[in-house]
TORKOL-4160 file (C-alpha; in steps of 0.2 Angstrom, whole numbers, padded with zeros to 4 digits, m for minus):
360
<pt num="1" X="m0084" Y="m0120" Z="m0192"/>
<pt num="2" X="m0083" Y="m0102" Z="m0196"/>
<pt num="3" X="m0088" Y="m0098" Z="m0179"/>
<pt num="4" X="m0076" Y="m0109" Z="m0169"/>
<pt num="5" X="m0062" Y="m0102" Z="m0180"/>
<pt num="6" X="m0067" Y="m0084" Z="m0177"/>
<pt num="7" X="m0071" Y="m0087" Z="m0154"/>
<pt num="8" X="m0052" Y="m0097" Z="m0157"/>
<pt num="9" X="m0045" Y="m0081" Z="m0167"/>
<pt num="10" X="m0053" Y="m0068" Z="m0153"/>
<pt num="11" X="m0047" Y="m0079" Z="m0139"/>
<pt num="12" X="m0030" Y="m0079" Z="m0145"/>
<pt num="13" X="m0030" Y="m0059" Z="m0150"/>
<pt num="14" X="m0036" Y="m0058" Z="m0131"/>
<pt num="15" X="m0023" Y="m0071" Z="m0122"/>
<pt num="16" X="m0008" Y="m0062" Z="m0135"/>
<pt num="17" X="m0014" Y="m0045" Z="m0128"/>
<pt num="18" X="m0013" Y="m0050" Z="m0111"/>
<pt num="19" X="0004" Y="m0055" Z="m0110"/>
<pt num="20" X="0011" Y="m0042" Z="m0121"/>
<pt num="21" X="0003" Y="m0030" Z="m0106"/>
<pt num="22" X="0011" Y="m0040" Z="m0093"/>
<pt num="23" X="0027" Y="m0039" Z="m0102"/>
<pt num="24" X="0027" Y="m0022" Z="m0105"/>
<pt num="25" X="0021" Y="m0018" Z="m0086"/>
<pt num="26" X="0036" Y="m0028" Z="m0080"/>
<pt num="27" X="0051" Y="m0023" Z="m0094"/>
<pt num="28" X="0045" Y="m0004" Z="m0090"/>
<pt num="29" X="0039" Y="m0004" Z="m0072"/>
<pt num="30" X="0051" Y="0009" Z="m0066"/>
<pt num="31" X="0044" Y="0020" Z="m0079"/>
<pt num="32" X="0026" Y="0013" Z="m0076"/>
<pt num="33" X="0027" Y="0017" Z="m0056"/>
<pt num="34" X="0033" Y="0032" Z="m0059"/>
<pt num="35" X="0018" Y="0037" Z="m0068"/>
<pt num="36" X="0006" Y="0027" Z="m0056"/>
<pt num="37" X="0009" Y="0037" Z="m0042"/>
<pt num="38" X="0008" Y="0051" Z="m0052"/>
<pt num="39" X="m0009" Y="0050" Z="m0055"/>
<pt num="40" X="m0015" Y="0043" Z="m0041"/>
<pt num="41" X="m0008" Y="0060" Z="m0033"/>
<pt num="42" X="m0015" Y="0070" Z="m0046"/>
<pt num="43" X="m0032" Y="0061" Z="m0042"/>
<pt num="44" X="m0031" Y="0066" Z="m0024"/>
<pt num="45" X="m0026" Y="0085" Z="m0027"/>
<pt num="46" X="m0036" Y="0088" Z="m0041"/>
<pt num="47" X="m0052" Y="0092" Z="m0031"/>
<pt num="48" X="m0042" Y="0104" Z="m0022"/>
<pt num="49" X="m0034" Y="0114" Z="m0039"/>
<pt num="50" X="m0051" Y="0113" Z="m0047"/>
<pt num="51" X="m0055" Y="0123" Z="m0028"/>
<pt num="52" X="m0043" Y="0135" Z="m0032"/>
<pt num="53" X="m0044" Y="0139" Z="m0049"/>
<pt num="54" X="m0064" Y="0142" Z="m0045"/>
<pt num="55" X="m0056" Y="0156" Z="m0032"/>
<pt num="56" X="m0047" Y="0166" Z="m0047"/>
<pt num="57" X="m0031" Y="0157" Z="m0048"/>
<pt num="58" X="m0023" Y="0151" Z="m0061"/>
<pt num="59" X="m0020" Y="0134" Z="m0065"/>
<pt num="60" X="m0002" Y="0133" Z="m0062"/>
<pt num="61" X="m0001" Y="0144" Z="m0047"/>
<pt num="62" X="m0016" Y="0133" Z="m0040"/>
<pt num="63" X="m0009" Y="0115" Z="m0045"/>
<pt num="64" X="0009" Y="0122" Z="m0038"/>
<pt num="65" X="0002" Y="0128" Z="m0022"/>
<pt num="66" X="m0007" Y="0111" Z="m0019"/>
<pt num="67" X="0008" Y="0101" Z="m0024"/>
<pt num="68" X="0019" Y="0111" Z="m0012"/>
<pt num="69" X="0007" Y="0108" Z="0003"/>
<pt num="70" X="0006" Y="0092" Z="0000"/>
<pt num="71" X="0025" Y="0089" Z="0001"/>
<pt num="72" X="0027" Y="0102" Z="0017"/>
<pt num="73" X="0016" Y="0093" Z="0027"/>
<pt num="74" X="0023" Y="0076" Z="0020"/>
<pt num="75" X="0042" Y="0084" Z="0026"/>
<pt num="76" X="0034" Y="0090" Z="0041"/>
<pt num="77" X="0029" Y="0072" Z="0047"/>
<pt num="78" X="0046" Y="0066" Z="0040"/>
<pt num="79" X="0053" Y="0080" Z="0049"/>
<pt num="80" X="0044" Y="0076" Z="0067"/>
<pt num="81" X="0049" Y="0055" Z="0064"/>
<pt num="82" X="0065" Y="0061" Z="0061"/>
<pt num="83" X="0067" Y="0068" Z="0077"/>
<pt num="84" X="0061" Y="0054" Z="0086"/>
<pt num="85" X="0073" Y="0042" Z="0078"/>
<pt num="86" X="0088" Y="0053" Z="0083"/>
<pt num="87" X="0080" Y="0053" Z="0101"/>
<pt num="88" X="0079" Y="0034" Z="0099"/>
<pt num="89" X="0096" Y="0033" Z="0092"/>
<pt num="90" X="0104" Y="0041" Z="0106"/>
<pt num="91" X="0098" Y="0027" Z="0118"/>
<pt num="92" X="0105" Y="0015" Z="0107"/>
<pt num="93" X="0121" Y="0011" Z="0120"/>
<pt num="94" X="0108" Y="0005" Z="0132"/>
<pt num="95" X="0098" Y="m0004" Z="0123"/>
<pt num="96" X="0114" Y="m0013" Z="0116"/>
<pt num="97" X="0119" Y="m0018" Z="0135"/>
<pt num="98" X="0102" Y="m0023" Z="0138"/>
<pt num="99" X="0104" Y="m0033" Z="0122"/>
<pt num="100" X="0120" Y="m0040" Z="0126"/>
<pt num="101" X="0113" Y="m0048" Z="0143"/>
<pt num="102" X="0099" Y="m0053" Z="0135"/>
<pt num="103" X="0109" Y="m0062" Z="0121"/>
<pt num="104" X="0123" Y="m0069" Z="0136"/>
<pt num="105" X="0106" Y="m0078" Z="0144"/>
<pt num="106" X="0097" Y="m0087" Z="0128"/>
<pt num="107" X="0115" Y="m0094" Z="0126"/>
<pt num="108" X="0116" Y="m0101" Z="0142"/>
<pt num="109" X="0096" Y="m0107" Z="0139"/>
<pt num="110" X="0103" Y="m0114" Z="0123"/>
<pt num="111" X="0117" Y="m0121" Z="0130"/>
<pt num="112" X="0109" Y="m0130" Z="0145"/>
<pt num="113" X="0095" Y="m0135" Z="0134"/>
<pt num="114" X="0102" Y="m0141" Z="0116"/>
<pt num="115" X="0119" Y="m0146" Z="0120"/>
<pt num="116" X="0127" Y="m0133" Z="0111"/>
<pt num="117" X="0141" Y="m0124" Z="0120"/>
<pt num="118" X="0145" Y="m0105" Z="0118"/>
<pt num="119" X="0160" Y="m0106" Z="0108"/>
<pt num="120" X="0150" Y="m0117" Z="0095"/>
<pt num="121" X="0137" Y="m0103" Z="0097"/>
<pt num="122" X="0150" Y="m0089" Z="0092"/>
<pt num="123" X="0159" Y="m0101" Z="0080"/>
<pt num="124" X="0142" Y="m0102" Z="0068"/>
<pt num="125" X="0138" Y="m0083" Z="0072"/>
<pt num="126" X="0156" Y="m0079" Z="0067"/>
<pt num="127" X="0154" Y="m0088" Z="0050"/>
<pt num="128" X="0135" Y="m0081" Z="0046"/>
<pt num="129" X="0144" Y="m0062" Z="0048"/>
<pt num="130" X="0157" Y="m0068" Z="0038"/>
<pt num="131" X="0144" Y="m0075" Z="0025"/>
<pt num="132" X="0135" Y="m0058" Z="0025"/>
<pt num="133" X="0153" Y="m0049" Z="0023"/>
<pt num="134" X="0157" Y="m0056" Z="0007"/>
<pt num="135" X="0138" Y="m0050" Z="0001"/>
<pt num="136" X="0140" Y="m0033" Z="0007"/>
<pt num="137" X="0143" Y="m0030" Z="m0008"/>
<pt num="138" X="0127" Y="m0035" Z="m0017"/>
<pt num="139" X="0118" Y="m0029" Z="m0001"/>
<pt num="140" X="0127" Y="m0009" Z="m0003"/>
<pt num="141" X="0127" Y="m0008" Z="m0022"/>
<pt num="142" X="0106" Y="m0012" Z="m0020"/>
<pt num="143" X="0104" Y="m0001" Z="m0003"/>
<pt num="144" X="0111" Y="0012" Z="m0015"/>
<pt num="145" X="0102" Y="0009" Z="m0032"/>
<pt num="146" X="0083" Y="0009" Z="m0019"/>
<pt num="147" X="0089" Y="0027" Z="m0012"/>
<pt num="148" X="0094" Y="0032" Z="m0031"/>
<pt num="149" X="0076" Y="0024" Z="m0035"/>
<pt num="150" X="0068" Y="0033" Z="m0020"/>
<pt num="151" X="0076" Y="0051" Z="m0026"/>
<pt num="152" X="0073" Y="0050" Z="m0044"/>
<pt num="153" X="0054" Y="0047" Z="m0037"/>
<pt num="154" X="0055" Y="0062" Z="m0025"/>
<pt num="155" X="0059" Y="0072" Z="m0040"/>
<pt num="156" X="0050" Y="0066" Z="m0055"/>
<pt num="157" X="0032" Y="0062" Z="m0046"/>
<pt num="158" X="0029" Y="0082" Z="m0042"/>
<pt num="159" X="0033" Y="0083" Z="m0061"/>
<pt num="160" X="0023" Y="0072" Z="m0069"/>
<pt num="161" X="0009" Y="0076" Z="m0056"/>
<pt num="162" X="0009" Y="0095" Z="m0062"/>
<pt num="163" X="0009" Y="0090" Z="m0081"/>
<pt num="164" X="m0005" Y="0075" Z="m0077"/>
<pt num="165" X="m0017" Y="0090" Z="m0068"/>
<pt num="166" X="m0013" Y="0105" Z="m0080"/>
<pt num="167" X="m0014" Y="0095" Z="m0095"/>
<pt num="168" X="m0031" Y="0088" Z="m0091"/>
<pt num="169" X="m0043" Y="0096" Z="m0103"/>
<pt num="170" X="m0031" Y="0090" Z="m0116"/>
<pt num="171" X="m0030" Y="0072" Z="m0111"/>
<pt num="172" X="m0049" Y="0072" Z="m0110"/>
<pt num="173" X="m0050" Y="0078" Z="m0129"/>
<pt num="174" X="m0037" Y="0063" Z="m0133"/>
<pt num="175" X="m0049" Y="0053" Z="m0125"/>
<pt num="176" X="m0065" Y="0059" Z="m0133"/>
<pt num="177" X="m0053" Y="0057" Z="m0152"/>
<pt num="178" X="m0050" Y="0038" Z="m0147"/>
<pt num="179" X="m0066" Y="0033" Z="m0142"/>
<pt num="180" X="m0078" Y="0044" Z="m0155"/>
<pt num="181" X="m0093" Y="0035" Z="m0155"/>
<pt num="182" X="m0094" Y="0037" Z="m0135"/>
<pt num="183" X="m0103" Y="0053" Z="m0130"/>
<pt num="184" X="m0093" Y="0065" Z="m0122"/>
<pt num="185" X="m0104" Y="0069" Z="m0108"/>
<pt num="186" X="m0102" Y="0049" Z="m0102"/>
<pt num="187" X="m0082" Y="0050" Z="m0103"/>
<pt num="188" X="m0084" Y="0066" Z="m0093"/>
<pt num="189" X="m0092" Y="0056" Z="m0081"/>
<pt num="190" X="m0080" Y="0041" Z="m0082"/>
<pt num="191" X="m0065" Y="0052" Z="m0079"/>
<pt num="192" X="m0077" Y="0058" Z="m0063"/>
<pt num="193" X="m0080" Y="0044" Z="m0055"/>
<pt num="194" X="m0062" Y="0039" Z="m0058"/>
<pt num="195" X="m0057" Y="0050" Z="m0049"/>
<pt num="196" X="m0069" Y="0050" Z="m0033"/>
<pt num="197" X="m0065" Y="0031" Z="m0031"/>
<pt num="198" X="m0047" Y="0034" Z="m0029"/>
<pt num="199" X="m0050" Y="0050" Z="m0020"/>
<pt num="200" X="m0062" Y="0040" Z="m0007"/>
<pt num="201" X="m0051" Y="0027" Z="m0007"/>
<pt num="202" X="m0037" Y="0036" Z="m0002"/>
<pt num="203" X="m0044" Y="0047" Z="0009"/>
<pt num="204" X="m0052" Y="0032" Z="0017"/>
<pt num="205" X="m0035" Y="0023" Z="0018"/>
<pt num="206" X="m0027" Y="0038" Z="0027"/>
<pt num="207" X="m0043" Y="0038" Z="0040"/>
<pt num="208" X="m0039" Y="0021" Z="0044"/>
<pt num="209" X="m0020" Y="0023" Z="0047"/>
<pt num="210" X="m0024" Y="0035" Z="0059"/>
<pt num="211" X="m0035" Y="0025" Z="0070"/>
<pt num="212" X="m0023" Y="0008" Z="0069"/>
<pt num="213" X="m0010" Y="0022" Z="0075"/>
<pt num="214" X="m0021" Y="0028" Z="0089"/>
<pt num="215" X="m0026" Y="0012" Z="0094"/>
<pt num="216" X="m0006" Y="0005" Z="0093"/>
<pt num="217" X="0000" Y="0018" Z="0102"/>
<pt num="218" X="m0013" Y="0015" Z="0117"/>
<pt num="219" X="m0008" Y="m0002" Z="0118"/>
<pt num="220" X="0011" Y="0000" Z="0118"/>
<pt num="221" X="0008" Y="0013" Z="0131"/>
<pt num="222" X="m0002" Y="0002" Z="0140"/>
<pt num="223" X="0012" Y="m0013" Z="0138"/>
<pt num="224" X="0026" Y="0000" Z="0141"/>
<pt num="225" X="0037" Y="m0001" Z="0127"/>
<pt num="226" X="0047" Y="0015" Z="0124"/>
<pt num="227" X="0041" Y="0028" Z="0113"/>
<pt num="228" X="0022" Y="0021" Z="0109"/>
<pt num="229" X="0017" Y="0037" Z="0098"/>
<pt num="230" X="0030" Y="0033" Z="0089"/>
<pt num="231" X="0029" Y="0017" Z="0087"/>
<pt num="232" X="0012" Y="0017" Z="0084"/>
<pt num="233" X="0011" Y="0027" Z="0070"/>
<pt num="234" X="0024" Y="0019" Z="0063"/>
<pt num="235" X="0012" Y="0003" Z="0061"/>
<pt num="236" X="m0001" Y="0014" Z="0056"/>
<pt num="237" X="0007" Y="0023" Z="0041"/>
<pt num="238" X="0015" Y="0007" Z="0034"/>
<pt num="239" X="m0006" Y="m0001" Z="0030"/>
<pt num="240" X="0001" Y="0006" Z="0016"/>
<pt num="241" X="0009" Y="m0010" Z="0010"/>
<pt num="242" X="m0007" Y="m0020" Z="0015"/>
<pt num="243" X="m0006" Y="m0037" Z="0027"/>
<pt num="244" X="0012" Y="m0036" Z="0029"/>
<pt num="245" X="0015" Y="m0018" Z="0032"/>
<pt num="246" X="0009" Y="m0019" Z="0051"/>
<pt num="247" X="0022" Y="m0030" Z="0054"/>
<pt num="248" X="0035" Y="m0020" Z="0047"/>
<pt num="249" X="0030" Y="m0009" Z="0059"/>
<pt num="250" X="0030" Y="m0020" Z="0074"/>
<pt num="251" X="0045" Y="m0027" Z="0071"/>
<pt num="252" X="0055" Y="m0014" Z="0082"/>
<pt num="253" X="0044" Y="m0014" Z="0096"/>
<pt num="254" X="0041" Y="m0033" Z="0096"/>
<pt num="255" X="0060" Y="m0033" Z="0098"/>
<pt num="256" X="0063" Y="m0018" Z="0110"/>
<pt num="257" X="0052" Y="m0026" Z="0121"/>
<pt num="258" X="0059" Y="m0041" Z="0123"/>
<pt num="259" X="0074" Y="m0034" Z="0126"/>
<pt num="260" X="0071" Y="m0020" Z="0137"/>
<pt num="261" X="0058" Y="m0029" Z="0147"/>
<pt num="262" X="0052" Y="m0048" Z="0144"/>
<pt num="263" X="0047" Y="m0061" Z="0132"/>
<pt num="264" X="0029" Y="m0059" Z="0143"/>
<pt num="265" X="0029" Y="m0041" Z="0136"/>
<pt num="266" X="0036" Y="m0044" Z="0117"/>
<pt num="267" X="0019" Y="m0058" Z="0116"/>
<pt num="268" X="0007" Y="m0045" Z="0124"/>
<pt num="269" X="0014" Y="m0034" Z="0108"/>
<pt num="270" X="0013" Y="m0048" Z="0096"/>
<pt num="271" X="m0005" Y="m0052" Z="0103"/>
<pt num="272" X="m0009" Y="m0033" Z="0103"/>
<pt num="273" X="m0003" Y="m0030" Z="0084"/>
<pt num="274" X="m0014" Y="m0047" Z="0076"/>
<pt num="275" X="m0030" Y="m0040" Z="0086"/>
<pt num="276" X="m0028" Y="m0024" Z="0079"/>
<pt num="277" X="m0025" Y="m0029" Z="0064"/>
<pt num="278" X="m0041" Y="m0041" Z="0063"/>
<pt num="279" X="m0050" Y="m0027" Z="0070"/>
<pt num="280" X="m0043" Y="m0016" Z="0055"/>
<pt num="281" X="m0047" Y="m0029" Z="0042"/>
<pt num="282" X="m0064" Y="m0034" Z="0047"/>
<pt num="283" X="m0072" Y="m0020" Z="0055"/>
<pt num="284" X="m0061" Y="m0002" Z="0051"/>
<pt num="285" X="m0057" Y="m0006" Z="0032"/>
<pt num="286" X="m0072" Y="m0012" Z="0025"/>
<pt num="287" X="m0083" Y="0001" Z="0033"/>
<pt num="288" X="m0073" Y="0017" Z="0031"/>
<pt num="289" X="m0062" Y="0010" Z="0013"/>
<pt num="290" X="m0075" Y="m0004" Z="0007"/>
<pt num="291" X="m0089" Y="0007" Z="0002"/>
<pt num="292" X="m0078" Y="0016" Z="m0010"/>
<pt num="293" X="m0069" Y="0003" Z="m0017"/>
<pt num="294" X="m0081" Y="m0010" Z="m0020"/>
<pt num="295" X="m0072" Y="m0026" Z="m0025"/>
<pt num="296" X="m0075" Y="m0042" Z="m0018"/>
<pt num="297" X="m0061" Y="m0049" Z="m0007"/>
<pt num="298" X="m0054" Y="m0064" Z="m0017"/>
<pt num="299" X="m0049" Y="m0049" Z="m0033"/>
<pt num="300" X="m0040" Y="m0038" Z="m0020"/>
<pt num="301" X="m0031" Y="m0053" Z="m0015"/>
<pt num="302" X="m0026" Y="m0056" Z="m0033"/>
<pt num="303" X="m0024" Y="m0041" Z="m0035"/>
<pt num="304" X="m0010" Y="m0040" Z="m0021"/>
<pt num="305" X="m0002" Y="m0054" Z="m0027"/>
<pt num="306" X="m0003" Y="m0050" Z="m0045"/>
<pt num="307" X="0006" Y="m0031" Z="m0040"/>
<pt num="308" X="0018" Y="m0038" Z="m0030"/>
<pt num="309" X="0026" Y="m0051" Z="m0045"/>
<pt num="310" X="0025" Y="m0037" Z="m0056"/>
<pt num="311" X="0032" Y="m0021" Z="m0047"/>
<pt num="312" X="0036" Y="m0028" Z="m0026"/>
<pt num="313" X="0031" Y="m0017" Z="m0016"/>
<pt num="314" X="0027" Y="m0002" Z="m0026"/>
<pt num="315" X="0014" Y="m0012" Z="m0033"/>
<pt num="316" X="0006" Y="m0018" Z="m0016"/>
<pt num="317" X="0003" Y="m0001" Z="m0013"/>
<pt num="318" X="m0003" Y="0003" Z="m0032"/>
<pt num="319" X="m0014" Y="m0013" Z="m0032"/>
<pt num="320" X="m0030" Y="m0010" Z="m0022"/>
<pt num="321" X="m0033" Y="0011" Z="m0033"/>
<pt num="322" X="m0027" Y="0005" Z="m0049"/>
<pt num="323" X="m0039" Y="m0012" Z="m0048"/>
<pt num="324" X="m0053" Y="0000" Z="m0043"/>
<pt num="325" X="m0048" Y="0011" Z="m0058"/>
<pt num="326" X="m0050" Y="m0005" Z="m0071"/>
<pt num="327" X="m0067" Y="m0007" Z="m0063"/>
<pt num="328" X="m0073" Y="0010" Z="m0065"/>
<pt num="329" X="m0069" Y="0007" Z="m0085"/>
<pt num="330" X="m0074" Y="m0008" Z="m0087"/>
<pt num="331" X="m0091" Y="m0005" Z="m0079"/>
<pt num="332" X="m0093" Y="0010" Z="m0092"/>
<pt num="333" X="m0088" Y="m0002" Z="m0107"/>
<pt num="334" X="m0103" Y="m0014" Z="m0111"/>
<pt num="335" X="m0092" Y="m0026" Z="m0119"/>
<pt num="336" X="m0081" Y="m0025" Z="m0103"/>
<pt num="337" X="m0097" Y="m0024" Z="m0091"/>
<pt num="338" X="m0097" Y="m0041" Z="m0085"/>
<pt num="339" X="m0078" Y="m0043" Z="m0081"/>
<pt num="340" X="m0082" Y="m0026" Z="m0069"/>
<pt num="341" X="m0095" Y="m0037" Z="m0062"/>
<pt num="342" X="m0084" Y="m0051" Z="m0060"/>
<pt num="343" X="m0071" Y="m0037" Z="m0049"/>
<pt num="344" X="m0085" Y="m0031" Z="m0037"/>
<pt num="345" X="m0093" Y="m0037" Z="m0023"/>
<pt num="346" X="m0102" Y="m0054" Z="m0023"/>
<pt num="347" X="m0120" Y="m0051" Z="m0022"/>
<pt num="348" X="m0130" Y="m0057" Z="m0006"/>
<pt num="349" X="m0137" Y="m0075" Z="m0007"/>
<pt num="350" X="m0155" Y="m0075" Z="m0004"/>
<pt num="351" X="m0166" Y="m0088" Z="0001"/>
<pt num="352" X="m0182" Y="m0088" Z="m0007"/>
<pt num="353" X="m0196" Y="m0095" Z="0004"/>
<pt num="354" X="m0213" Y="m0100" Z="0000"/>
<pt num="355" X="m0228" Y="m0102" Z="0012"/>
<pt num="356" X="m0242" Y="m0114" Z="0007"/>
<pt num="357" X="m0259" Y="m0101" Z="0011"/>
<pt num="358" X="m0276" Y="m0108" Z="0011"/>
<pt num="359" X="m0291" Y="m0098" Z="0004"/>
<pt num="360" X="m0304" Y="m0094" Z="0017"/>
């Protein structure tokens, strides 16, 4: 009796904690984000700080130099899409004529085929605009609380990155103070390994969004749609959000295309995108981004899922590191050992053979 009472009262202990971390994740997620991508950042740049502090600089000096390198080639590639946009932007007028014959001709497809006539056509695009008028509203006050989101983000993460890398020797004592009993030499190599999955993990993700980028933009060169590098990449950076992030991407072209040149073309994009991204998640991912992550598909799934209720699309993109980051610690952890099991790949089935042999 004693022992059912005590697995009940360790259950309960574990099932409380577990919702009291989901609560918090969700009640403070702005803050928790914040600090996410903070160290996920910090992760990445902290080989190259380490690089330079082995040259003679100073830690600050070195952390600042790699954080401001970091965000100059990140403005220099926002810089470049910029410029594209505006040159996109300016063709705009003949993309909308194009659009406007292309919209005058599915009405009369619509009109010959389902019996409904223009002016019952305009009359129910007249009231959806009117609809979407009376939410502007809603729709400008949460356009602008995303940019004062995105801004805060901007300007906090370089922050909280700088005091996450200059800070480290003193968070690794914290650590050592609240797990005494665990040698320091293993934590040391906890943090490390930490920090190389998420390193190779991102560094993999970047190789990947510059293949799917290449290989966009030679098909939509190939197609014809206007401004394929651009497009292209567009696709690629956006893997980002995983699975849906390529369509983000593709959205545009999809629809450039069938205006400015045919439905025929607009499926050969459609048909491009989907092969390119099965090629992306079958073959590219797990060979270049699999090996360092090692989690089985079914708990990156959940793990999507799980990151996009709690945080949208912050946490799609924090999921996959942060899940790797769990596993790390709990493979460390005996107690936790078998949940960092359950988190990586499935081990291969093996089919055990035996051959009847005859003595000679």
């Amino acid at each position: 009796m004693s022992i059912n009472t005590t697995y009940s009262s360790r259950l309960s202990s574990a099932l409380l904690s577990m919702a009291l971390i989901i609560a918090a994740a969700y009640v403070l997620q702005d803050l928790l984000i914040l600090l996410s991508f903070a160290l996920v950042l910090s992760l990445l740049l902290l080989p190259a700080s380490k690089w330079m502090e082995a040259k003679g600089f100073p830690r600050a000096l070195a952390i600042f130099i790699a954080i401001l390198l970091t965000f100059a080639l990140i403005s220099s590639l926002l810089f470049v899409a910029g410029m594209q946009i505006m040159e996109f932007s300016s063709e705009l007028p003949l993309f909308a004529k194009k659009a406007e014959k292309w919209i005058s001709s599915l009405q009369s497809f619509i009109s010959a085929n389902f019996n409904i006539s223009r002016r019952k056509q305009m009359l129910e695009l007249s009231n959806e605009l009117m609809s979407l008028m009376k939410n502007s509203g809603v729709i400008i006050s949460t356009t602008f609380s995303t940019a004062l989101h995105a801004i805060t983000a901007l300007i906090l993460v370089p922050v909280f990155t700088f005091f996450f890398l200059f800070y480290r020797d003193f968070f690794e004592s914290f650590l050592q103070k609240v797990f005494p009993k665990t040698e320091g030499q293993v934590l040391t190599k906890v943090m490390e390994k930490t920090g190389s999955v998420v390193q190779g993990y991102l560094v993999g993700l970047l190789v990947v969004m510059l293949i799917v980028g290449v290989l966009n933009s030679v098909g939509f060169w190939w197609i014809g749609v206007e401004y394929p590098v651009f497009f292209g990449f567009l696709t690629g950076i956006l893997l980002l959000i995983p699975y849906i992030g390529i369509w983000m991407g593709a959205l545009l072209p999809i629809l450039l295309s069938l205006v400015t040149l045919s439905p025929s073309h607009a499926l050969a994009v459609v048909a491009w995108v989907a092969a390119a991204q099965f090629i992306e998640a079958n073959f590219i991912t797990p060979l270049v981004v699999g090996s360092k992550v090692s989690m089985n598909p079914m708990v990156a799934m959940l793990a999507l899922l799980c990151g996009e209720l709690l945080w949208g699309i912050p946490g799609l993109i924090l999921a996959l590191p942060l899940t790797a980051v769990m596993k790390v610690i709990f493979d460390s952890i005996p107690n936790l050992e078998p949940y960092g099991f359950l988190l990586g790949e499935a081990p291969a089935r093996t089919t055990k053979s035996t051959k009847e042999t005859k003595a000679p």
